[in-house]
KOLKOL-617331 format. One record per residue (C-alpha): residue number from 0; z, y, x. Coordinates in nm, 2 decimals. Each point is the difference from the previous one (the first is absolute). Layout:
% KOLKOL-617331
+-----+--------+--------+--------+
:   i :      Z :      Y :      X :
+-----+--------+--------+--------+
: NUM :      Z :      Y :      X :
...
+-----+--------+--------+--------+
//
This chain:
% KOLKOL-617331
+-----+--------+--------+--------+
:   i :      Z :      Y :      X :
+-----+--------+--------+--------+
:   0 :   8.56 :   8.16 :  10.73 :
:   1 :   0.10 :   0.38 :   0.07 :
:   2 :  -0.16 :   0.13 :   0.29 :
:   3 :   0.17 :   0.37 :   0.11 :
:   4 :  -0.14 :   0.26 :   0.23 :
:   5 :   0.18 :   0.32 :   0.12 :
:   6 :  -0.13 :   0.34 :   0.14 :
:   7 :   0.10 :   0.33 :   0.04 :
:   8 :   0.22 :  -0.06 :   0.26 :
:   9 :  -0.01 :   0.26 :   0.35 :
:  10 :   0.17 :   0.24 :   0.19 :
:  11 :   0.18 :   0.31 :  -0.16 :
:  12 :   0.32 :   0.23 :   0.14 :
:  13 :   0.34 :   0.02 :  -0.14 :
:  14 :   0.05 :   0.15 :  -0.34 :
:  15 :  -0.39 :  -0.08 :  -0.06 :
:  16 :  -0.15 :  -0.21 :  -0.30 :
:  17 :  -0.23 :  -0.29 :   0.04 :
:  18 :  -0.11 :  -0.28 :  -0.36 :
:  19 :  -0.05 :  -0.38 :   0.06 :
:  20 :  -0.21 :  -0.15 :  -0.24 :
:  21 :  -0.07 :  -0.38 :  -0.06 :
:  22 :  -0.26 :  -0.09 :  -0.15 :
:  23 :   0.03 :  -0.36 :  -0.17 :
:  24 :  -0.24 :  -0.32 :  -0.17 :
:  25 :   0.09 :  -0.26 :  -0.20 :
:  26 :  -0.06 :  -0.09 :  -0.34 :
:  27 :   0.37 :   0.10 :  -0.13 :
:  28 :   0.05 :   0.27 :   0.24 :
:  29 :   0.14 :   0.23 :  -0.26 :
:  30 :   0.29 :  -0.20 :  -0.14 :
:  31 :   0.18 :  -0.07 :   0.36 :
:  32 :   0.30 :   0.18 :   0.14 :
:  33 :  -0.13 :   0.22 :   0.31 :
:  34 :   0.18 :   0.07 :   0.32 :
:  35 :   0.01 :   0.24 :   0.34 :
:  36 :   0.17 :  -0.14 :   0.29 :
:  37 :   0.01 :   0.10 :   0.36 :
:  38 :   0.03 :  -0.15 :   0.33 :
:  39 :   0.12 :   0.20 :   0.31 :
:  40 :  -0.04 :  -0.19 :   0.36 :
:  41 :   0.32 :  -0.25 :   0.04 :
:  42 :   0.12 :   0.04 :  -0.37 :
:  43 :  -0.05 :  -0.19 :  -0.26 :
:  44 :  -0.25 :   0.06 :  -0.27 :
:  45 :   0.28 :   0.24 :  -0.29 :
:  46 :  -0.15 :   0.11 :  -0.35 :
:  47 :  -0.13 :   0.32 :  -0.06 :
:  48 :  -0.02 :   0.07 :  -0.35 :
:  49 :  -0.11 :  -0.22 :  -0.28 :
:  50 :  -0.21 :   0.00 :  -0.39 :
:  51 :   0.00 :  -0.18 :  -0.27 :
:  52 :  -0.36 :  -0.10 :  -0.21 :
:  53 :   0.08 :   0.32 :  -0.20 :
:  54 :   0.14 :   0.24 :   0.24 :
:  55 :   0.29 :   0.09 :  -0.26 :
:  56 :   0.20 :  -0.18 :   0.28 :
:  57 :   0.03 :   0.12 :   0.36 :
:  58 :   0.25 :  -0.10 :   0.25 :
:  59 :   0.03 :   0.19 :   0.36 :
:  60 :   0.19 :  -0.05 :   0.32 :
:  61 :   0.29 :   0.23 :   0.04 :
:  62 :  -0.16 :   0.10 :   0.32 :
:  63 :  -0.28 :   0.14 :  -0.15 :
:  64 :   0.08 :   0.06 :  -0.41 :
:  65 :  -0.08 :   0.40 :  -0.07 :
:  66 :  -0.28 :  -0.01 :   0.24 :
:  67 :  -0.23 :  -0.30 :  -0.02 :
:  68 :  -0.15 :  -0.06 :  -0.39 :
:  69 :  -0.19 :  -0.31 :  -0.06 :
:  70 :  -0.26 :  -0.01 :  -0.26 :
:  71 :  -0.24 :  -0.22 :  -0.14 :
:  72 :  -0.36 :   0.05 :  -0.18 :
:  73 :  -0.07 :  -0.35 :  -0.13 :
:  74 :  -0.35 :   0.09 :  -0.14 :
:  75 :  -0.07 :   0.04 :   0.34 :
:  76 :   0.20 :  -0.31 :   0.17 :
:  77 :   0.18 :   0.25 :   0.22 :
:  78 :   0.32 :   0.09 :   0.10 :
:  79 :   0.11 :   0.33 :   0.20 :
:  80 :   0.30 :   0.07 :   0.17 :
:  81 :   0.07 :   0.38 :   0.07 :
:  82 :   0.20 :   0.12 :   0.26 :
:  83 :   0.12 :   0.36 :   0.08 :
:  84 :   0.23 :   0.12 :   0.21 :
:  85 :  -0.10 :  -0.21 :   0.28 :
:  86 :   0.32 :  -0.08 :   0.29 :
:  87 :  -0.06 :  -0.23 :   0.30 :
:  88 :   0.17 :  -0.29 :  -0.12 :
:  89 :  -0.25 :  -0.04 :  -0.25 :
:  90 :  -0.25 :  -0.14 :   0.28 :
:  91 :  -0.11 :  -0.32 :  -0.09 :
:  92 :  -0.20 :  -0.25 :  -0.11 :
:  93 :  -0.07 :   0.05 :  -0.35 :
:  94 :  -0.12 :  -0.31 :  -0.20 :
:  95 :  -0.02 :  -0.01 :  -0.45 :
:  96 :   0.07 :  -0.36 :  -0.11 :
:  97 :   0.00 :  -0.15 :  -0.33 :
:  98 :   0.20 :  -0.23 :  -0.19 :
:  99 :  -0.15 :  -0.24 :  -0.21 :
: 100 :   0.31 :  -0.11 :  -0.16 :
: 101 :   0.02 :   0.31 :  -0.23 :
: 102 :  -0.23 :   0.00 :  -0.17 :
: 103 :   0.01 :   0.28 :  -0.32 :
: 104 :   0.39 :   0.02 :   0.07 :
: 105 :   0.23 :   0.26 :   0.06 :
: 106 :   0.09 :  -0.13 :   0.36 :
: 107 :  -0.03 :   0.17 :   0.30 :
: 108 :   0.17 :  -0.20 :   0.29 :
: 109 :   0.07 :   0.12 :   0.37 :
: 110 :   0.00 :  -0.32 :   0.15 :
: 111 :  -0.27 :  -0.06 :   0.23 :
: 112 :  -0.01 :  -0.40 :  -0.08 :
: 113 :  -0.05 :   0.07 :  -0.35 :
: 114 :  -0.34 :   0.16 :   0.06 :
: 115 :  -0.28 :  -0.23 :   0.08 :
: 116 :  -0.29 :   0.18 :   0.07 :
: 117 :  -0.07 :   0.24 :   0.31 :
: 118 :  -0.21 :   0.23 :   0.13 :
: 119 :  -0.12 :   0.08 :   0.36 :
: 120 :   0.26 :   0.32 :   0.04 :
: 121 :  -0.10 :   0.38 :   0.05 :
: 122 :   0.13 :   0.17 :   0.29 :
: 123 :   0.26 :   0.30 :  -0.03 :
: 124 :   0.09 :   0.25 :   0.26 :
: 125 :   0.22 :   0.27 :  -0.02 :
: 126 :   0.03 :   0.15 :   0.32 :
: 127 :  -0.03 :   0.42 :   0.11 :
+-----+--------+--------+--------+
//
């Protein structure tokens, strides 16, 4: 059992900065592939950016690659997701999900299927 919860969510103008973090249990916490997606109102939930166990594999949404960074501190159990240069059609729904299924593997997948656990989302809003 993996149970996920965001924060760090809020409010910020265009061009600003805000950092998600999810913190995580579970007994093997630190060997699962780690994921941000996001979930604006009438769209369907699209990944974000995504980590391997290690973090010497990334993987990023075009829409957001050399702005966003995703990190990991499994000493912790958390992951962060970083994200500058704020624009309006980031607003959304923010949610880090993990997938059991790689498990100390070099797999990062963007599927949303493929990741089995969720947690309750973080609310982004980019907005002047």
């Amino acid at each position: 059992q993996v149970q996920l919860v965001e924060s760090g969510g809020g409010l910020v103008q265009p061009g600003g900065s805000l950092r998600l973090s999810c913190a995580a249990s579970g007994r093997t916490f630190s060997s699962y592939t780690m994921g941000w997606f996001r979930q604006a109102p009438g769209k369907e939930r699209e990944f974000v950016a995504g980590i391997n166990w290690s973090g010497a594999t990334t993987h990023y949404a075009d829409s957001v690659k050399g702005r966003f960074t995703i990190s990991r501190d499994n000493a912790k159990n958390t992951v962060a997701l970083q994200m500058n240069s704020l624009k309006p059609e980031d607003t959304a729904g923010y949610y880090c999900a993990a997938d059991t299924f790689e498990v100390r593997s070099e797999i990062v997948t963007t599927a949303t299927m493929h990741y089995d656990y969720w947690g309750q989302g973080t609310q982004v809003t980019v907005s002047s």
